[in-house]
C-alpha positions in Angstrom: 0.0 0.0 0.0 1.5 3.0 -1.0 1.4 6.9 0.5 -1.4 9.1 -0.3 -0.1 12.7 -1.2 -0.7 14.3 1.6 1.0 11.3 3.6 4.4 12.1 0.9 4.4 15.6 1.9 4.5 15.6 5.3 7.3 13.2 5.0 9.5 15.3 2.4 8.6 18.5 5.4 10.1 16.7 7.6 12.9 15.6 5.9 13.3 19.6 5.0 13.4 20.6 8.3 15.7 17.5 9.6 18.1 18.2 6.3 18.1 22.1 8.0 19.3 21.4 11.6 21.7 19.0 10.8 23.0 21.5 8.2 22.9 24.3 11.2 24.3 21.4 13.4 27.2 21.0 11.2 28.3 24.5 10.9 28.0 25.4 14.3 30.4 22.3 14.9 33.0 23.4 11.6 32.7 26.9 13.6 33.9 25.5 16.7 36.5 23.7 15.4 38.1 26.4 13.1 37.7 28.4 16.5 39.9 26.0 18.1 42.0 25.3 15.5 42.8 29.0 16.0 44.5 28.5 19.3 46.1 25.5 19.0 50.2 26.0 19.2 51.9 24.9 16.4 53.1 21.5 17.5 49.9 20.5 18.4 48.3 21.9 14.5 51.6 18.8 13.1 49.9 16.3 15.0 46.2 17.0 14.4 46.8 17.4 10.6 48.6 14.0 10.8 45.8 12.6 12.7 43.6 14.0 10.0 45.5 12.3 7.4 45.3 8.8 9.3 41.6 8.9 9.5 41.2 9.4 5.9 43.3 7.1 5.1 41.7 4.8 7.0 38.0 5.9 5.6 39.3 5.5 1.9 40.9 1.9 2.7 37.5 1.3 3.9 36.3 2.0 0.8 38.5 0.5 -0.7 37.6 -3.2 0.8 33.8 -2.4 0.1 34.7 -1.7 -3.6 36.9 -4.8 -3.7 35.7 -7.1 -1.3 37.7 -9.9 -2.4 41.3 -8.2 -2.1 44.2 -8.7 0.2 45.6 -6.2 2.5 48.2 -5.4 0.8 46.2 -5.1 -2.9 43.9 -2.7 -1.0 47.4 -0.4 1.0 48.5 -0.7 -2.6 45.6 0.9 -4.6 45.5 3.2 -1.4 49.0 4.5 -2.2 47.9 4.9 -6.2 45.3 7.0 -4.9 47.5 9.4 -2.7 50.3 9.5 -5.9 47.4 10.2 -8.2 46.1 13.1 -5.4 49.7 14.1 -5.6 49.6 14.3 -9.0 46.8 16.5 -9.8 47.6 18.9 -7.1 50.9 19.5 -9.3 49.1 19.9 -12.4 47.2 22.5 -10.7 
């Protein structure tokens, strides 16, 4: 049994309004951070950009396996590090 109309529109409202405070939600939090990121001491701006890089490292070698279920770990570090040289790569290209 499918939604009537009026069922559909509530449901896109609410999606609206949910799609709004997460957006709010996530700006208040980039805000805050930049704020942060503001006071931090030098030292402590190396580590967290190294952290940063970890953690998307880790999020794209996630992807990695869920694109290519069936590779080894070292297929998926390997296609990891094309990935970075090809980053590299266009950043040089400009």
């Amino acid at each position: 049994m499918g939604m009537n109309h009026e069922e559909h529109t509530i449901l896109e409202n609410r999606a609206d309004v949910g799609g709004a405070q997460i957006q709010r939600l996530a700006e208040e939090l980039y805000r805050e951070r930049v704020a942060e990121a503001r006071t931090m001491p030098p030292e402590e701006k190396l580590l967290a950009g190294e952290e940063l890089f970890d953690y998307a490292c880790a999020i794209t070698l996630a992807g990695i396996r869920n694109q290519f279920p069936g590779l080894s770990e070292e297929e998926c570090l390997r296609i990891l590090e094309e990935r970075l040289g090809l980053r590299e790569r266009m950043e040089r290209q400009g």
